[in-house]
C-alpha positions as CSV (number, residue, x, y, z in Angstrom):
1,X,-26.2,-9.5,-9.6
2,X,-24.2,-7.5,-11.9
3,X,-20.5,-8.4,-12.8
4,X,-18.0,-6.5,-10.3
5,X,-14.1,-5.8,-10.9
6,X,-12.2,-7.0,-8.4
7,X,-9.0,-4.6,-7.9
8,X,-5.6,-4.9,-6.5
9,X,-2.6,-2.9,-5.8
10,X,0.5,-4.6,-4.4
11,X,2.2,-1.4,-4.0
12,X,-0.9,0.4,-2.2
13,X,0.7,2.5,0.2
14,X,-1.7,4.6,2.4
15,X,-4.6,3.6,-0.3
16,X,-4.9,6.2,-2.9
17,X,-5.6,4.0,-6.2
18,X,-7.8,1.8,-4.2
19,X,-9.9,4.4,-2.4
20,X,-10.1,6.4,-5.9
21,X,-11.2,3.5,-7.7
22,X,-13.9,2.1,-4.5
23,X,-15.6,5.6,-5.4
24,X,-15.6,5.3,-8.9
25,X,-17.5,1.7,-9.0
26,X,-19.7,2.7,-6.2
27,X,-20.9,6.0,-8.2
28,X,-21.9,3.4,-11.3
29,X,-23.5,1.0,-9.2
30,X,-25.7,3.7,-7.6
31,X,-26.6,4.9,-10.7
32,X,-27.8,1.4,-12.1
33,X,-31.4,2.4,-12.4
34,X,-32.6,-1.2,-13.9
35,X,-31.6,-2.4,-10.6
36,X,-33.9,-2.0,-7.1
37,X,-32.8,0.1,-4.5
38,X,-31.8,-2.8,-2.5
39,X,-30.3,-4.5,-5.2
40,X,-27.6,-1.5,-5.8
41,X,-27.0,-1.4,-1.9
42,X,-26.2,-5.2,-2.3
43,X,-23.8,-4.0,-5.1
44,X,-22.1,-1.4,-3.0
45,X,-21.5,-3.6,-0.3
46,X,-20.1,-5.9,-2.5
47,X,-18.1,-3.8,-4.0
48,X,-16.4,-2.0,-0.2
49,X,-16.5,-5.8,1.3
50,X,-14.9,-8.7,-1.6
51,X,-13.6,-6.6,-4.3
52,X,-10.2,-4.4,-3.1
53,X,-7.4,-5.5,-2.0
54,X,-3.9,-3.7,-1.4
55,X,-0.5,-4.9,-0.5
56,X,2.9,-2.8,1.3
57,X,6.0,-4.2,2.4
58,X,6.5,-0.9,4.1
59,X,6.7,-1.1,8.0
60,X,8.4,2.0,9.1
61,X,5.6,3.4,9.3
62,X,3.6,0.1,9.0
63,X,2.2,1.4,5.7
64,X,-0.5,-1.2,5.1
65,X,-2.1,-0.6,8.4
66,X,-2.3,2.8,7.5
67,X,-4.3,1.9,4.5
68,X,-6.8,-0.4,5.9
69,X,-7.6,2.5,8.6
70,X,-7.8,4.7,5.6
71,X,-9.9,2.7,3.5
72,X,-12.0,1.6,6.5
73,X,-12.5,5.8,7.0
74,X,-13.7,5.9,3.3
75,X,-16.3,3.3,3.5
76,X,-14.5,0.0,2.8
77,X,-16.0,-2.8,4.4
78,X,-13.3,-6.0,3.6
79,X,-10.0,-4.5,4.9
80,X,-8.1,-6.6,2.9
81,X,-4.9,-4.8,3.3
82,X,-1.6,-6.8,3.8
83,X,1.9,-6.2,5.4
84,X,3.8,-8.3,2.6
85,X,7.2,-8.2,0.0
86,X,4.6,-9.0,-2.7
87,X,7.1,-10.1,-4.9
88,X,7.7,-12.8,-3.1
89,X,5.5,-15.3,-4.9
90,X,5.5,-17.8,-2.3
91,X,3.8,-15.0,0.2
92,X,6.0,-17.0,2.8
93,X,4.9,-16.5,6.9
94,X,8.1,-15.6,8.8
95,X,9.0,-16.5,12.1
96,X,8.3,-13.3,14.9
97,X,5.4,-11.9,13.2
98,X,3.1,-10.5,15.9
99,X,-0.2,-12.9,16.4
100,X,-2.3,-10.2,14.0
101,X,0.2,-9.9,11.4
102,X,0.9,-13.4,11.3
103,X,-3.0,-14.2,10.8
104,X,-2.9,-11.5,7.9
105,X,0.0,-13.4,6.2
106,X,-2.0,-16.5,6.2
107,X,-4.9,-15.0,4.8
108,X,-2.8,-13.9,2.0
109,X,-1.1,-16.3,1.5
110,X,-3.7,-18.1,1.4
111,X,-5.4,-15.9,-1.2
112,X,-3.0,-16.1,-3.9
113,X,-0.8,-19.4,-3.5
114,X,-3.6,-21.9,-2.5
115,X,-6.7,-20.9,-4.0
116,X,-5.0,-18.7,-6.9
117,X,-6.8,-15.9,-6.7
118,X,-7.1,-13.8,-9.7
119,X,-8.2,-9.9,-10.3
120,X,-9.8,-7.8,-13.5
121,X,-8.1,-5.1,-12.5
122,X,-4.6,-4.2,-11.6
123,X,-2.9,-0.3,-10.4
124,X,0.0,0.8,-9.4
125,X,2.7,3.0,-8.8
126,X,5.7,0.6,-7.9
127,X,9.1,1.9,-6.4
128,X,11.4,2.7,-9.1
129,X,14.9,2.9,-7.4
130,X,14.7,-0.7,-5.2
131,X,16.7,-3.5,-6.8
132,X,16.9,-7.1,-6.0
133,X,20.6,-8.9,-6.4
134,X,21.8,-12.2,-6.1
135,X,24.4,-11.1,-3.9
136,X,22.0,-11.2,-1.1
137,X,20.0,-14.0,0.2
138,X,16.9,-13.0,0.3
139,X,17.1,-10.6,-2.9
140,X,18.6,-13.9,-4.7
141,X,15.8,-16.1,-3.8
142,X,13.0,-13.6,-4.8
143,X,15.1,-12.9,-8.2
144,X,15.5,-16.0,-9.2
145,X,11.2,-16.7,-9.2
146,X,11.0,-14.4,-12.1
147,X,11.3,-15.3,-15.5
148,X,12.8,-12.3,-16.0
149,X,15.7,-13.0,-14.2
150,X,17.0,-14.5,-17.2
151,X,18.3,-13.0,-20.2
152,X,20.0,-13.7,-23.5
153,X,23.9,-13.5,-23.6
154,X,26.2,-12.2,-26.7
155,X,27.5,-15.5,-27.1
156,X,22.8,-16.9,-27.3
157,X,23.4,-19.0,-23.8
158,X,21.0,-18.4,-21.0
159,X,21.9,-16.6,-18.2
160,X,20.8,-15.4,-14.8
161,X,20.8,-11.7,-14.1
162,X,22.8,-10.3,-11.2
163,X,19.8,-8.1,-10.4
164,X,16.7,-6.7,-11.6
165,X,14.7,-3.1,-10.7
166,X,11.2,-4.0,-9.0
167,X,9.2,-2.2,-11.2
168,X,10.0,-4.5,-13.5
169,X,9.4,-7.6,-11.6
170,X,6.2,-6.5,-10.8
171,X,5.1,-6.7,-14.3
172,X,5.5,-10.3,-14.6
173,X,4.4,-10.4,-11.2
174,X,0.6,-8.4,-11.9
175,X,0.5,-11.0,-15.2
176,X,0.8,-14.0,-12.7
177,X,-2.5,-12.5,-10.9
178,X,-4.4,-10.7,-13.3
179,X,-7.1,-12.8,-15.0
180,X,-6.9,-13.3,-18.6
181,X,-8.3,-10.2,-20.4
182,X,-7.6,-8.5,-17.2
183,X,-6.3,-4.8,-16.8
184,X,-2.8,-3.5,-15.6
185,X,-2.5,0.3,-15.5
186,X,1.7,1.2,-13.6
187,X,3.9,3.8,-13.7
188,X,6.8,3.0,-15.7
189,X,10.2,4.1,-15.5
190,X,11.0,5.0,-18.9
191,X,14.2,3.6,-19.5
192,X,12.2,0.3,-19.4
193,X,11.0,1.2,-22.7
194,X,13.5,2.5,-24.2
195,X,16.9,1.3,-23.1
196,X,18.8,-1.4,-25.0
197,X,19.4,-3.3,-21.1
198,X,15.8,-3.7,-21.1
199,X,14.5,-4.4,-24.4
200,X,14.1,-8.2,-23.1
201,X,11.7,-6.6,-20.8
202,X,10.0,-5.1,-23.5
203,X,9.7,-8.1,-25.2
204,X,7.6,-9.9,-22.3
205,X,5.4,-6.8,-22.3
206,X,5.0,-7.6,-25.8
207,X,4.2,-11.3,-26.1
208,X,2.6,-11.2,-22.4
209,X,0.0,-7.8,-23.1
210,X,-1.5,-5.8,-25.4
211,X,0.0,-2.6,-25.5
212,X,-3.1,-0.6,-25.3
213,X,-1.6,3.1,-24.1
214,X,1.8,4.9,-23.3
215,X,1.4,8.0,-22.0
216,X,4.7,10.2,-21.4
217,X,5.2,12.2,-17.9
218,X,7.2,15.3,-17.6
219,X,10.7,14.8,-15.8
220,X,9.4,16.7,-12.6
221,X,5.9,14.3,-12.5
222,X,7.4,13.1,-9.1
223,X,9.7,15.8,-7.9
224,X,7.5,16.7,-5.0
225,X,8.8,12.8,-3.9
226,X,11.8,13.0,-3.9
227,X,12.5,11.6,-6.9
228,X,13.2,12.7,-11.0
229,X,12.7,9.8,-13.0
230,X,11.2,10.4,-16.3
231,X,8.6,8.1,-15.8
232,X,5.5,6.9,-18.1
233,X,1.7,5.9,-17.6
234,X,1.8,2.1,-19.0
235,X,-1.8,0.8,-19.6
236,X,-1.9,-3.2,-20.3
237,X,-4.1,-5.4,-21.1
238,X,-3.3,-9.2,-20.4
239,X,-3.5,-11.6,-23.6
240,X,-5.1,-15.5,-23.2
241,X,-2.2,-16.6,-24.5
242,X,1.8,-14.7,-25.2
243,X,1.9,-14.0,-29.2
244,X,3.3,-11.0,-31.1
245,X,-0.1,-9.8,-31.9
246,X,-0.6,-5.9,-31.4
247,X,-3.1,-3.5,-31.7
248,X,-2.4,0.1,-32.1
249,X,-1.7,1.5,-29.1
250,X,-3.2,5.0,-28.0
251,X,0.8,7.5,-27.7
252,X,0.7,11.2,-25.6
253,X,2.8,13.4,-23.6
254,X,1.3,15.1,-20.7
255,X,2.5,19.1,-20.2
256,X,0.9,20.1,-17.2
257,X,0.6,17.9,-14.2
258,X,-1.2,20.6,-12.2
259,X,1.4,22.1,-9.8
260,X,5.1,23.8,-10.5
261,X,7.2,20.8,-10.0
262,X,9.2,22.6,-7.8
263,X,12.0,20.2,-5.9
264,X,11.1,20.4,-2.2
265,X,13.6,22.2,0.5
């Protein structure tokens, strides 16, 4: 059997990334001509039943439910979509969830606490606006799992940070679950990399990943959204072990994005 990817997005939404990238690896695994004809349907079915997996806290609509119908409707076998705050590292099972959801929770739970499951591949287009703050409970006790949370002060103590964007979080939280070697492509807000509030960010992107591309997006890249961050393409690759050691890295801008970036009405 050849090797397979195994893919996640713990900001899936309705399934784009995941239903794009299920095509993509079942195209090459049809058109493995050293294998048999049954041995490439083995492959594909693989491919739609273990190896994608997607994760939304959003629940008004319940967005993750919306994804596994969609990704069922594109050929995916597994359905492993999850309602989850995939931040949350201990992937905790609240009290109320409905029987289903509950059983969901457990499998994921499951899946990433107990037997540490770990992916080649990681994409995703994370919220760029939602903080976490210690002022609040439940944002405190998710902030404070993340190394991030902490930061150098003028005088060279250690301190906590009062609160900290998601997008950032989620890049120490795809480096807990990819695999070593493993693959992270994100959209970025760009002030991560270039800020001087951030540059301890960049320095865990820097001893945690090679930097193997950067790709700049116009401002209006997501105006049809809602939103005008200026906003980058960050491809990452995870190291074995955190060092300085860089390669070059692979720079562009992107001038057309293939519509008028015109704000809605």
């Amino acid at each position: 059997m050849q090797h397979v990817d195994s893919v996640l997005d713990l900001c899936c939404g309705t399934g784009g990334f995941l239903i794009e990238a299920m095509a993509q690896m079942t195209e090459k695994a049809q058109g493995l001509r050293m294998l048999s004809e049954g041995e490439r349907a083995n492959l594909v079915d693989k491919i739609r039943d273990e190896m994608l997996y997607g994760v939304d806290a959003g629940k008004d609509p319940p967005i993750a439910r919306i994804a596994r119908i969609n990704m069922y409707l594109h050929g995916d076998g597994g359905s492993h979509m999850y309602f989850a705050d995939a931040l949350d590292k201990r992937v905790p099972v609240e009290e109320g969830l409905d029987p289903e959801l509950r059983a969901e929770r457990e499998e994921l739970q499951r899946l990433l606490v107990r037997d540490r499951r770990r992916f080649a591949v990681t994409l995703t287009n994370p919220p760029f606006a939602k903080r976490y703050s210690a002022a609040e409970p439940d944002g405190r006790e998710v902030l404070h799992q993340y190394d991030l949370s902490w930061y150098t002060a003028s005088d060279g103590s250690r301190k906590r940070r009062t609160s900290l964007k998601s997008n950032v979080m989620f890049l120490e939280r795809y480096y807990d679950l990819l695999e070593p070697e493993g693959s992270l492509c994100t959209i970025i807000d760009e002030s991560v990399l270039n800020t001087q509030s951030d540059k301890e960010v960049r320095r865990f992107i820097l001893e945690r990943f090679f930097v193997r591309a950067v790709i700049s997006l116009p401002q209006d890249a997501f105006i049809e959204s809602g939103s005008n961050v200026k906003t980058s393409i960050l491809f990452l690759t995870k190291k074995r072990t955190p060092s300085p050691d860089q390669p070059d890295t692979f720079y562009a801008s992107v001038e057309n994005i293939g519509y008028d970036g015109k704000k809605p009405t």
